[in-house]
Biotite code that builds the C-alpha atoms (Angstrom):
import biotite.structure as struc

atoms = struc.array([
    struc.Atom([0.000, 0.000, 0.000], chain_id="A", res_id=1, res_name="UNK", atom_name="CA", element="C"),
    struc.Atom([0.803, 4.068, -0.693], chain_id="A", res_id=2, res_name="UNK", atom_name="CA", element="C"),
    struc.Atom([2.656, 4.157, 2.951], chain_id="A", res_id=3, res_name="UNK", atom_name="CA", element="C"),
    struc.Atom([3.987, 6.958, 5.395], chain_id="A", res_id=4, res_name="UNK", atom_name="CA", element="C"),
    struc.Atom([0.682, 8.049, 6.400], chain_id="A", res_id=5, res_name="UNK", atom_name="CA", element="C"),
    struc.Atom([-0.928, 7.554, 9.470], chain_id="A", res_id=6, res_name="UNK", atom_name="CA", element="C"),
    struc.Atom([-3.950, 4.984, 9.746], chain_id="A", res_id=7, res_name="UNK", atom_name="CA", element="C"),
    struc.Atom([-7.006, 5.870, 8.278], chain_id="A", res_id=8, res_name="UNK", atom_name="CA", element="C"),
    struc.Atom([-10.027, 5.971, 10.319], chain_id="A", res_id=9, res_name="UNK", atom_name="CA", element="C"),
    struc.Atom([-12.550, 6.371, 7.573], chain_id="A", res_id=10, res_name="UNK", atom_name="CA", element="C"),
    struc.Atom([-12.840, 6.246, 4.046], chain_id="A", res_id=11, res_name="UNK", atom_name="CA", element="C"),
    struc.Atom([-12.391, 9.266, 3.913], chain_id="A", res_id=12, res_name="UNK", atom_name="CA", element="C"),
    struc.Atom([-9.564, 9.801, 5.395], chain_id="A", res_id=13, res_name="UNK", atom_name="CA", element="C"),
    struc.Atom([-8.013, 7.356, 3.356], chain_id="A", res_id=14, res_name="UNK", atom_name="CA", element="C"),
    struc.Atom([-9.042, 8.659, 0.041], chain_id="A", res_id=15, res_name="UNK", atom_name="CA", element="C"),
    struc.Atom([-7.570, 12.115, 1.214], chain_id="A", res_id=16, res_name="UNK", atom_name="CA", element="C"),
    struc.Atom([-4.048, 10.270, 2.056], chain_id="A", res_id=17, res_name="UNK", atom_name="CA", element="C"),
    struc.Atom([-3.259, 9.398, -1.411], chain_id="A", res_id=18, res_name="UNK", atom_name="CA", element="C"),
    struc.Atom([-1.635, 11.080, -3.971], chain_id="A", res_id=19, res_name="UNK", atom_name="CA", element="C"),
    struc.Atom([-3.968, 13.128, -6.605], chain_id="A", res_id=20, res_name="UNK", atom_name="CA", element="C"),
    struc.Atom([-3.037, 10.812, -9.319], chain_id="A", res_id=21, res_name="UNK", atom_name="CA", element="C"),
    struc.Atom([-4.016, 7.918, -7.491], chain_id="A", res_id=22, res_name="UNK", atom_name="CA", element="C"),
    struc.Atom([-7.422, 9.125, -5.727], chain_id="A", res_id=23, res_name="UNK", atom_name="CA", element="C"),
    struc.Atom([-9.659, 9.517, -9.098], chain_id="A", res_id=24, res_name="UNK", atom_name="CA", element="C"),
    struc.Atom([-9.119, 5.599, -9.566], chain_id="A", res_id=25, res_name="UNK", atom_name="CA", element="C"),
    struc.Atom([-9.579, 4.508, -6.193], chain_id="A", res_id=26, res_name="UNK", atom_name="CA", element="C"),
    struc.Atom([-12.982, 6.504, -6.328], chain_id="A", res_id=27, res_name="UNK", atom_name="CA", element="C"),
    struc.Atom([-14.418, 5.084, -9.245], chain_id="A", res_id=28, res_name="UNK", atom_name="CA", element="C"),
    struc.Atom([-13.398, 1.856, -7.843], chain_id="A", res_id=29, res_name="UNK", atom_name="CA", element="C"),
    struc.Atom([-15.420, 2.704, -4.374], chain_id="A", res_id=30, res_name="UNK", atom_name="CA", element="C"),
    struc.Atom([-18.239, 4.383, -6.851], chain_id="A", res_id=31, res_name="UNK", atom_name="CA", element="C"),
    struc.Atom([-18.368, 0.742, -8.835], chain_id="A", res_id=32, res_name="UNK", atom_name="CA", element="C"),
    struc.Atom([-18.608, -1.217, -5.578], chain_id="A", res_id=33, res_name="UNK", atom_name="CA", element="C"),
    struc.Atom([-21.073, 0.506, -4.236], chain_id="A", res_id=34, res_name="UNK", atom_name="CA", element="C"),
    struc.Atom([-23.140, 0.788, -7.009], chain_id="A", res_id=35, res_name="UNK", atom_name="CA", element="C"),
    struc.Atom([-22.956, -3.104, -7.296], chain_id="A", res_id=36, res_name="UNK", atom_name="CA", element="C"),
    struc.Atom([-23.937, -3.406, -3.498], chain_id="A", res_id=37, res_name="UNK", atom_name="CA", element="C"),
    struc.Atom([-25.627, -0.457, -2.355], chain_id="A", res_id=38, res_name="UNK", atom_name="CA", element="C"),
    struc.Atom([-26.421, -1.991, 0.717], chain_id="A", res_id=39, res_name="UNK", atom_name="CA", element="C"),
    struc.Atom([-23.134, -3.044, 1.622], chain_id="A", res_id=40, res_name="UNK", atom_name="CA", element="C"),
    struc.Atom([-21.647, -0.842, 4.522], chain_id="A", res_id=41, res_name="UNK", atom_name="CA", element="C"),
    struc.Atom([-18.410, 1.110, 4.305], chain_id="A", res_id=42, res_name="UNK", atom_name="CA", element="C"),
    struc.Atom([-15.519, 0.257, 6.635], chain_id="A", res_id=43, res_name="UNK", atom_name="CA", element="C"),
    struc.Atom([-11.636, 0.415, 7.176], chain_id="A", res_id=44, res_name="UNK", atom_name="CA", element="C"),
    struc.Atom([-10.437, -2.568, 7.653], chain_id="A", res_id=45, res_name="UNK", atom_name="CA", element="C"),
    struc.Atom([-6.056, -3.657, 7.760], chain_id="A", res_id=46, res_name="UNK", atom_name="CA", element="C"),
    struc.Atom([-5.645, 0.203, 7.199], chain_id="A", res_id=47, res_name="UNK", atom_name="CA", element="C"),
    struc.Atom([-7.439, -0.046, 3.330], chain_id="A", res_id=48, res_name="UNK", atom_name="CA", element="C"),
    struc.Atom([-11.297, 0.826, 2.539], chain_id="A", res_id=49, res_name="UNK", atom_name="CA", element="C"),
    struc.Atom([-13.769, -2.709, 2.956], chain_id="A", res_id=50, res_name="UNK", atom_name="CA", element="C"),
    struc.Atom([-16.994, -3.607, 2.738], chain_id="A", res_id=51, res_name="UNK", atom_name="CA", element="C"),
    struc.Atom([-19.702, -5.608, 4.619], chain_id="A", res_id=52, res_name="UNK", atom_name="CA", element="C"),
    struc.Atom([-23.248, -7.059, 3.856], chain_id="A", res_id=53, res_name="UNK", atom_name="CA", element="C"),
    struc.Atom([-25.423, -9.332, 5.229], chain_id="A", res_id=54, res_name="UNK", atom_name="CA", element="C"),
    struc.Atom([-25.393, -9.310, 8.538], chain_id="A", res_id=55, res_name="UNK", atom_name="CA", element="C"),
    struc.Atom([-21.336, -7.909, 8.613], chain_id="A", res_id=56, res_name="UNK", atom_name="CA", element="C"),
    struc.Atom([-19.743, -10.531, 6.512], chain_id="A", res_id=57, res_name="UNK", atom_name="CA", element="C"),
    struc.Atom([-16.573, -9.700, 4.464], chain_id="A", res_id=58, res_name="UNK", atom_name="CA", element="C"),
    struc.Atom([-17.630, -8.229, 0.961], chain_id="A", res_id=59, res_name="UNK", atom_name="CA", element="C"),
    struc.Atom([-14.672, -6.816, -0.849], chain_id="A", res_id=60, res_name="UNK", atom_name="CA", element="C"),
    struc.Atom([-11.564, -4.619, 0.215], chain_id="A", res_id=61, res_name="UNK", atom_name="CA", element="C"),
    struc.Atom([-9.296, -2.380, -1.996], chain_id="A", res_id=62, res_name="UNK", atom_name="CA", element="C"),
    struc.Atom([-5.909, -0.482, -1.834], chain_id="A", res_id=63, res_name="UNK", atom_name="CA", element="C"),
    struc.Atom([-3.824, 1.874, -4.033], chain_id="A", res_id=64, res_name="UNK", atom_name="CA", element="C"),
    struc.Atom([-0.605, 0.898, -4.317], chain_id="A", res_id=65, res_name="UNK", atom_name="CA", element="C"),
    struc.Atom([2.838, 2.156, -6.511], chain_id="A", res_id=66, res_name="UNK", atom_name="CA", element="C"),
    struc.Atom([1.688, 0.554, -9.848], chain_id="A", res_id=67, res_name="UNK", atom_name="CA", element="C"),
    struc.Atom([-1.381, -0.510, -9.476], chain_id="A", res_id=68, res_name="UNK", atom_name="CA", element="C"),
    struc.Atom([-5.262, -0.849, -7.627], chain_id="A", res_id=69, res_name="UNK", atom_name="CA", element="C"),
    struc.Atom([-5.958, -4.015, -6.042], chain_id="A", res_id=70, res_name="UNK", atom_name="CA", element="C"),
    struc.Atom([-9.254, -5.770, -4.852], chain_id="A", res_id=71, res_name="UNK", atom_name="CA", element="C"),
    struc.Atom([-9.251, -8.571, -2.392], chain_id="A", res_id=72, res_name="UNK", atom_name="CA", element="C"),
    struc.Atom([-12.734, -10.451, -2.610], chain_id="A", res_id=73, res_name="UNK", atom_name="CA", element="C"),
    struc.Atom([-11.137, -13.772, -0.421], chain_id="A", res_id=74, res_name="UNK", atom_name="CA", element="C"),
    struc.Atom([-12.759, -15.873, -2.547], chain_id="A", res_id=75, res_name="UNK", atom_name="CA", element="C"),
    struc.Atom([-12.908, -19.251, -4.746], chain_id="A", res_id=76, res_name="UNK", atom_name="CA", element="C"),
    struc.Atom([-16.567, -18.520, -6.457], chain_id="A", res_id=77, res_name="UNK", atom_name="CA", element="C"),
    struc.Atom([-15.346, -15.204, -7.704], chain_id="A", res_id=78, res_name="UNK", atom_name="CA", element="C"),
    struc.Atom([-12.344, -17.044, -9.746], chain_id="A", res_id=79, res_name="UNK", atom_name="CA", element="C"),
    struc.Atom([-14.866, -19.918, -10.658], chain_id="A", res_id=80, res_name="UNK", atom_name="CA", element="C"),
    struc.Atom([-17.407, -17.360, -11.880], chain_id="A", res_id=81, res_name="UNK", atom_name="CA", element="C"),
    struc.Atom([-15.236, -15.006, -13.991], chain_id="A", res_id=82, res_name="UNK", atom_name="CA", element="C"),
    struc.Atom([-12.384, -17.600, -15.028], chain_id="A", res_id=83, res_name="UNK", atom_name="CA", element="C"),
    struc.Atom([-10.417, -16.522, -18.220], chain_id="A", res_id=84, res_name="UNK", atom_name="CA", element="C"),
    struc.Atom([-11.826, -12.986, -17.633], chain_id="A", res_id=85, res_name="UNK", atom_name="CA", element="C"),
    struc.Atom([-10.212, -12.515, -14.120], chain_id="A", res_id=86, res_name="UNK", atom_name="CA", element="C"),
    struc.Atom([-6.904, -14.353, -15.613], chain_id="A", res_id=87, res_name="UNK", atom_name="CA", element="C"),
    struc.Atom([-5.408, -10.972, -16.543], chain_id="A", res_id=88, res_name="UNK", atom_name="CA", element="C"),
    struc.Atom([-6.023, -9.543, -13.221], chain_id="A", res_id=89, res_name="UNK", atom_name="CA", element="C"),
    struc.Atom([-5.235, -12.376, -10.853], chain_id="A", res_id=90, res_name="UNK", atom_name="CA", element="C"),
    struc.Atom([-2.105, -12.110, -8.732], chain_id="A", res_id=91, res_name="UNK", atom_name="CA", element="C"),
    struc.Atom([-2.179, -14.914, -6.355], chain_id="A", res_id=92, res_name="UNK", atom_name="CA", element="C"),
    struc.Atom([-5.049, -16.543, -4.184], chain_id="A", res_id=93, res_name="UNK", atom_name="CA", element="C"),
    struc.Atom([-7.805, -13.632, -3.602], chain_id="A", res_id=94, res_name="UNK", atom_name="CA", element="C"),
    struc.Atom([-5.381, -10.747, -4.982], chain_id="A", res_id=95, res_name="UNK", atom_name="CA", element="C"),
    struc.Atom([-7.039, -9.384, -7.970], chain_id="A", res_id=96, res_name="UNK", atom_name="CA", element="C"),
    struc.Atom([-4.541, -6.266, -9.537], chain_id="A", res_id=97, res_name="UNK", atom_name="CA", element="C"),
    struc.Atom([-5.565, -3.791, -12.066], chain_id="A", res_id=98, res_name="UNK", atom_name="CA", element="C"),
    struc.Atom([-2.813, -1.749, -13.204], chain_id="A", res_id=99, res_name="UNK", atom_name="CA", element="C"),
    struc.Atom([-2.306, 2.147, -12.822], chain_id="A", res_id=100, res_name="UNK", atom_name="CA", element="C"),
    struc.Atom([-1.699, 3.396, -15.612], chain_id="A", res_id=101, res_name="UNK", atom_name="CA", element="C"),
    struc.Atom([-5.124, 1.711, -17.483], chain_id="A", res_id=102, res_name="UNK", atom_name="CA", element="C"),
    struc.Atom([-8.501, 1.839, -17.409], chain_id="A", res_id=103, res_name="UNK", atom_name="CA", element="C"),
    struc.Atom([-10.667, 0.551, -14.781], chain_id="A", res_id=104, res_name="UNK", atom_name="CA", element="C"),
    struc.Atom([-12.250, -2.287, -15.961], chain_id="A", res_id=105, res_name="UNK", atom_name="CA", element="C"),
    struc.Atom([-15.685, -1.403, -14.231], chain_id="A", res_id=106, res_name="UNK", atom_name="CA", element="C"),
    struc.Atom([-17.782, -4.812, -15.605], chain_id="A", res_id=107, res_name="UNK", atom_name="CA", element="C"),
    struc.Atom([-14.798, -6.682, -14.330], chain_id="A", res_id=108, res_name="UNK", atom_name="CA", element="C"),
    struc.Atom([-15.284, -5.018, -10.819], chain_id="A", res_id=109, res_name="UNK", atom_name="CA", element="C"),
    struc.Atom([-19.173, -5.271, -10.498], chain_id="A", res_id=110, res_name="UNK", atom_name="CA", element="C"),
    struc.Atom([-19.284, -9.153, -11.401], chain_id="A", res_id=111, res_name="UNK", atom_name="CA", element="C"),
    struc.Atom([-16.647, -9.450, -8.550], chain_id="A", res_id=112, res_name="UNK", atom_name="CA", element="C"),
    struc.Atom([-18.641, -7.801, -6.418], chain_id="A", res_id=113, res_name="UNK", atom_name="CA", element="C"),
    struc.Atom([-21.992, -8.861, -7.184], chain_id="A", res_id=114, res_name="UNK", atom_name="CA", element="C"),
    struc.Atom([-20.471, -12.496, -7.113], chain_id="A", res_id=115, res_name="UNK", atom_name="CA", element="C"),
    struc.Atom([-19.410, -11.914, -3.732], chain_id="A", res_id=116, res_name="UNK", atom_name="CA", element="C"),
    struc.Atom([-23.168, -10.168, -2.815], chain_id="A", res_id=117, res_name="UNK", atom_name="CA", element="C"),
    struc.Atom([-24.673, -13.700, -3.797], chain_id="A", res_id=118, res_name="UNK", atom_name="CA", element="C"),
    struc.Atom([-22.247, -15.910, -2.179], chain_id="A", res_id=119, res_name="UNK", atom_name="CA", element="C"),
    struc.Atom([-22.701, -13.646, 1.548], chain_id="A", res_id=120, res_name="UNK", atom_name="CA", element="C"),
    struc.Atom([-26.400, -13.723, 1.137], chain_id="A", res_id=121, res_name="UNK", atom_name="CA", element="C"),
    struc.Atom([-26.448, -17.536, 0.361], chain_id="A", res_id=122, res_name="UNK", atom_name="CA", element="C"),
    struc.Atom([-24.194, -17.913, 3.689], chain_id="A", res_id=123, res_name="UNK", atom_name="CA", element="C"),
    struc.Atom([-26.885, -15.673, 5.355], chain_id="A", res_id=124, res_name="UNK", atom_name="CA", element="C"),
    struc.Atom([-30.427, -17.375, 4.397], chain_id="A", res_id=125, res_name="UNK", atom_name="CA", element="C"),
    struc.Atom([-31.689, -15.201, 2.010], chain_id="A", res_id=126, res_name="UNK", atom_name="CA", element="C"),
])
């Protein structure tokens, strides 16, 4: 992660840490998420931006970083569900990367995410 700031305590706060050239990208990623799960709630969680649904279970988390914008869904069904079209982006178990200097790929995101909206509110009864 962008480092030799203190801790963010809000979203916020974290968003107004990073560099200018970084904090457009990181906001449409935290526009894309939340338009995918508009329910979800907002957190900070391991000093990066998170969010929750049903019930407070783990949605998605994100960070800026040097040379690129990572999403951490911690999850097999994501991979499963996107396969070949998460290939480019996948950099180790639950580490999705996209890199800074393209485009966001905002479909990319909102399957992740409303992947990850299914799978919590399977694990919560509804």
């Amino acid at each position: 992660m962008i480092t030799g700031r203190a801790a963010p305590t809000s979203v916020e706060d974290y968003l107004a840490g990073l560099p200018d050239e970084r904090r457009a990208a990181v906001e449409e990623l935290r526009q894309t998420i939340k338009a995918a799960a508009p329910e979800a709630t907002e957190t900070i969680a391991y000093q990066m931006p998170a969010y929750r649904s049903h019930g407070g279970q783990f949605l998605v988390s994100f960070a800026a970083f040097k040379n690129h914008y990572s999403l951490f869904p911690a999850s097999d069904a994501v991979i499963e569900a996107l396969g070949a079209e998460l290939k480019p982006y996948l950099r180790g178990k639950g580490t999705i990367s996209f890199p800074a200097d393209s485009a966001l790929p905002v479909a990319v995101v909102t399957k992740i995410v409303k992947v990850r909206v299914a799978e919590n509110a399977a694990r919560d009864g509804r």
